[in-house]
N, C-alpha and C positions, 0 to 999 in steps of 0.2 A: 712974700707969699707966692708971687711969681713964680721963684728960683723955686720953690719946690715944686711946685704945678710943672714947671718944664722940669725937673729932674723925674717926675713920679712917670710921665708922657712917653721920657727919654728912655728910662728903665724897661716901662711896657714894651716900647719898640724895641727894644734891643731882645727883649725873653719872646716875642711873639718871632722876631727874623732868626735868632737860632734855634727855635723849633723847626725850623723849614731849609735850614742850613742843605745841604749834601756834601759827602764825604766825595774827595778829588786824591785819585791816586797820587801819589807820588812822583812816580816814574816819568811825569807829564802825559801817560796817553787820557784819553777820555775815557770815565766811568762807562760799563758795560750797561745796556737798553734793557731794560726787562720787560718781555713780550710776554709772558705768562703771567698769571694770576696764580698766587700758594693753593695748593690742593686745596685748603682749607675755605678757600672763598671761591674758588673752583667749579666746589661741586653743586649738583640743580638742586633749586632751594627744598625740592620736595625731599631733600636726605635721602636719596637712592630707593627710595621705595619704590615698589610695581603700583602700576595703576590699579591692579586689584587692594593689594595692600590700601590702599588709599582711603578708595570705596567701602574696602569691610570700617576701615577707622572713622570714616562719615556718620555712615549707618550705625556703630556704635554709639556716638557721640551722640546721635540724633535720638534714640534709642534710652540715651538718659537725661534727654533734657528734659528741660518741665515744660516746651512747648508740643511736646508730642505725648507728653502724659495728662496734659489738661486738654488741651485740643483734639482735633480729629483731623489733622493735618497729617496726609500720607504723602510727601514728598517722594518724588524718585531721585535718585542719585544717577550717574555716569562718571567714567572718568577717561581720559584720551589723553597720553602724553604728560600729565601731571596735571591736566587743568578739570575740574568737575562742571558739571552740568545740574544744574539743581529744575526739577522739573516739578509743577503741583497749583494749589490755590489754597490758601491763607483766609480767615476771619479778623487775623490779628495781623493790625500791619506791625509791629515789630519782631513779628518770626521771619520775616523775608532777611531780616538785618545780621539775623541770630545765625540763619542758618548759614548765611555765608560766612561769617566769623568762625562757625565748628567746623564750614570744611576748608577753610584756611590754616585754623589748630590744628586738622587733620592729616595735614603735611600737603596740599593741594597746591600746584605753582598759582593759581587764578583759578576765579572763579566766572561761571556764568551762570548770572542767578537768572532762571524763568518764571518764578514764583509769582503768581498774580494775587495780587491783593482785592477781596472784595472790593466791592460800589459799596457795601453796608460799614466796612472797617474803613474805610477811605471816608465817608462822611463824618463817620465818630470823631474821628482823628479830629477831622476839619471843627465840628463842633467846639472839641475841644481847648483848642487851638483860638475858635474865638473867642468862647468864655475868658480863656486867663487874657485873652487881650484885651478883655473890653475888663475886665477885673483889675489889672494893672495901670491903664491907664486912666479907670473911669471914665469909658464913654468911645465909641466905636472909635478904631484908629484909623487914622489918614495919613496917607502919605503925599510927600511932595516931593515931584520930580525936577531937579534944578540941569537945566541947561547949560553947557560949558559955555 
Protein backbone atom coordinates (compact mmCIF):
# COMPACT_ATOMS: atom_id res chain seq x y z
CA UNK A 1 0.00 0.00 0.00
CA UNK A 2 2.90 2.17 0.71
CA UNK A 3 4.63 1.42 -2.60
CA UNK A 4 1.70 2.92 -4.33
CA UNK A 5 1.12 5.87 -1.95
CA UNK A 6 5.02 6.80 -2.83
CA UNK A 7 4.74 5.93 -6.55
CA UNK A 8 1.16 8.05 -6.86
CA UNK A 9 3.21 11.25 -4.67
CA UNK A 10 6.37 10.41 -7.08
CA UNK A 11 4.28 10.68 -10.29
CA UNK A 12 2.48 14.16 -8.97
CA UNK A 13 5.94 15.48 -8.31
CA UNK A 14 7.28 14.63 -11.34
CA UNK A 15 3.93 16.23 -13.73
CA UNK A 16 3.76 19.20 -11.36
CA UNK A 17 8.18 19.99 -11.93
CA UNK A 18 7.67 19.54 -15.63
CA UNK A 19 5.07 21.92 -15.95
CA UNK A 20 7.53 24.41 -14.73
CA UNK A 21 10.51 23.04 -16.67
CA UNK A 22 12.23 25.98 -19.03
CA UNK A 23 13.48 25.26 -22.17
CA UNK A 24 17.81 25.89 -22.19
CA UNK A 25 19.34 26.66 -25.37
CA UNK A 26 21.65 24.50 -26.72
CA UNK A 27 24.54 26.39 -27.69
CA UNK A 28 25.12 26.83 -23.72
CA UNK A 29 24.40 30.60 -23.66
CA UNK A 30 21.43 31.60 -21.27
CA UNK A 31 17.85 31.89 -22.31
CA UNK A 32 17.01 35.43 -23.39
CA UNK A 33 15.01 37.79 -20.09
CA UNK A 34 11.71 38.93 -21.18
CA UNK A 35 11.06 42.29 -20.06
CA UNK A 36 7.71 42.86 -21.72
CA UNK A 37 4.29 41.60 -21.19
CA UNK A 38 2.39 40.12 -24.81
CA UNK A 39 0.25 42.79 -26.13
CA UNK A 40 -2.38 40.82 -25.00
CA UNK A 41 -2.06 41.21 -21.26
CA UNK A 42 -0.35 44.43 -22.06
CA UNK A 43 -3.06 46.39 -22.56
CA UNK A 44 -5.17 48.75 -19.64
CA UNK A 45 -7.84 46.53 -18.43
CA UNK A 46 -10.47 49.18 -19.49
CA UNK A 47 -9.80 47.66 -23.29
CA UNK A 48 -8.67 51.03 -24.66
CA UNK A 49 -11.65 52.81 -24.30
CA UNK A 50 -11.98 56.88 -23.78
CA UNK A 51 -13.22 57.79 -20.49
CA UNK A 52 -16.20 59.16 -22.23
CA UNK A 53 -16.70 55.82 -23.71
CA UNK A 54 -16.84 54.47 -20.39
CA UNK A 55 -19.24 56.89 -18.60
CA UNK A 56 -21.79 56.70 -21.60
CA UNK A 57 -21.50 52.58 -20.86
CA UNK A 58 -22.29 53.23 -16.86
CA UNK A 59 -25.13 55.40 -17.57
CA UNK A 60 -26.29 52.90 -19.94
CA UNK A 61 -26.10 49.96 -17.72
CA UNK A 62 -27.51 52.07 -14.96
CA UNK A 63 -30.27 53.03 -17.06
CA UNK A 64 -31.48 49.34 -17.34
CA UNK A 65 -31.05 48.05 -14.22
CA UNK A 66 -33.89 47.41 -11.92
CA UNK A 67 -32.32 49.60 -9.37
CA UNK A 68 -33.04 52.83 -11.09
CA UNK A 69 -36.39 51.71 -12.44
CA UNK A 70 -37.67 50.89 -8.97
CA UNK A 71 -35.93 53.48 -6.99
CA UNK A 72 -35.41 56.98 -7.20
CA UNK A 73 -31.81 56.80 -7.06
CA UNK A 74 -30.01 59.51 -9.41
CA UNK A 75 -26.49 58.64 -9.20
CA UNK A 76 -23.80 60.66 -10.86
CA UNK A 77 -21.14 59.19 -12.78
CA UNK A 78 -17.44 60.53 -13.70
CA UNK A 79 -14.77 58.98 -15.12
CA UNK A 80 -10.65 60.03 -15.00
CA UNK A 81 -8.05 57.91 -16.54
CA UNK A 82 -10.27 54.70 -16.57
CA UNK A 83 -11.20 54.88 -13.03
CA UNK A 84 -15.23 56.02 -12.23
CA UNK A 85 -16.51 57.98 -9.54
CA UNK A 86 -19.94 57.07 -8.43
CA UNK A 87 -21.50 59.90 -6.73
CA UNK A 88 -25.40 60.09 -5.05
CA UNK A 89 -27.61 58.49 -1.93
CA UNK A 90 -29.30 55.16 -1.78
CA UNK A 91 -32.55 53.70 0.30
CA UNK A 92 -31.35 50.31 -0.62
CA UNK A 93 -28.07 49.37 0.80
CA UNK A 94 -27.48 46.85 -2.00
CA UNK A 95 -27.47 49.45 -4.93
CA UNK A 96 -24.19 50.84 -3.62
CA UNK A 97 -22.76 46.97 -4.39
CA UNK A 98 -24.69 46.84 -7.77
CA UNK A 99 -23.67 49.97 -8.98
CA UNK A 100 -20.02 49.43 -8.55
CA UNK A 101 -20.23 46.03 -10.26
CA UNK A 102 -22.00 47.84 -13.66
CA UNK A 103 -19.29 50.27 -13.64
CA UNK A 104 -16.72 47.56 -13.53
CA UNK A 105 -18.78 45.64 -16.46
CA UNK A 106 -18.53 48.83 -18.00
CA UNK A 107 -14.99 48.60 -18.71
CA UNK A 108 -13.92 51.03 -15.53
CA UNK A 109 -10.01 50.22 -14.26
CA UNK A 110 -11.59 50.98 -10.34
CA UNK A 111 -13.95 52.10 -8.97
CA UNK A 112 -14.73 54.96 -6.17
CA UNK A 113 -17.84 54.39 -5.00
CA UNK A 114 -19.31 57.73 -2.86
CA UNK A 115 -22.76 56.42 -2.68
CA UNK A 116 -24.29 56.99 0.85
CA UNK A 117 -26.43 54.62 2.25
CA UNK A 118 -29.38 55.79 4.35
CA UNK A 119 -29.52 55.78 8.48
CA UNK A 120 -33.24 54.26 7.30
CA UNK A 121 -31.53 51.33 4.91
CA UNK A 122 -28.56 50.83 7.29
CA UNK A 123 -31.19 49.96 10.21
CA UNK A 124 -33.25 47.64 8.12
CA UNK A 125 -30.25 45.88 7.03
CA UNK A 126 -29.29 45.80 10.72
CA UNK A 127 -32.83 44.60 11.72
CA UNK A 128 -32.53 42.09 9.44
CA UNK A 129 -29.57 40.73 10.07
CA UNK A 130 -30.63 40.15 13.73
CA UNK A 131 -33.81 38.49 13.08
CA UNK A 132 -32.19 35.47 10.91
CA UNK A 133 -29.58 35.58 13.92
CA UNK A 134 -31.74 35.26 16.61
CA UNK A 135 -33.84 32.69 14.12
CA UNK A 136 -30.83 30.56 13.53
CA UNK A 137 -29.51 30.26 16.48
CA UNK A 138 -32.65 30.48 18.87
CA UNK A 139 -31.88 33.19 21.09
CA UNK A 140 -29.78 36.36 20.85
CA UNK A 141 -26.10 35.52 19.81
CA UNK A 142 -22.90 36.06 21.73
CA UNK A 143 -19.75 35.96 20.94
CA UNK A 144 -16.51 35.12 22.64
CA UNK A 145 -13.37 36.56 22.30
CA UNK A 146 -10.42 33.94 23.14
CA UNK A 147 -7.11 35.52 23.86
CA UNK A 148 -3.82 34.08 22.35
Amino acid sequence: MTNYLFALVFLMAAIAGSSQAATVPTNGTAAPKVTAAPAALAAPAHRGLSDAQIERNIRARFARSKMTLVGKEKFTVSVKDGVATLDGKTNVIQHKGVATRLAKLSGAVAVQNHIEVSEEAKAKSAARLAKYRQDKAGGPVRAKVLTP
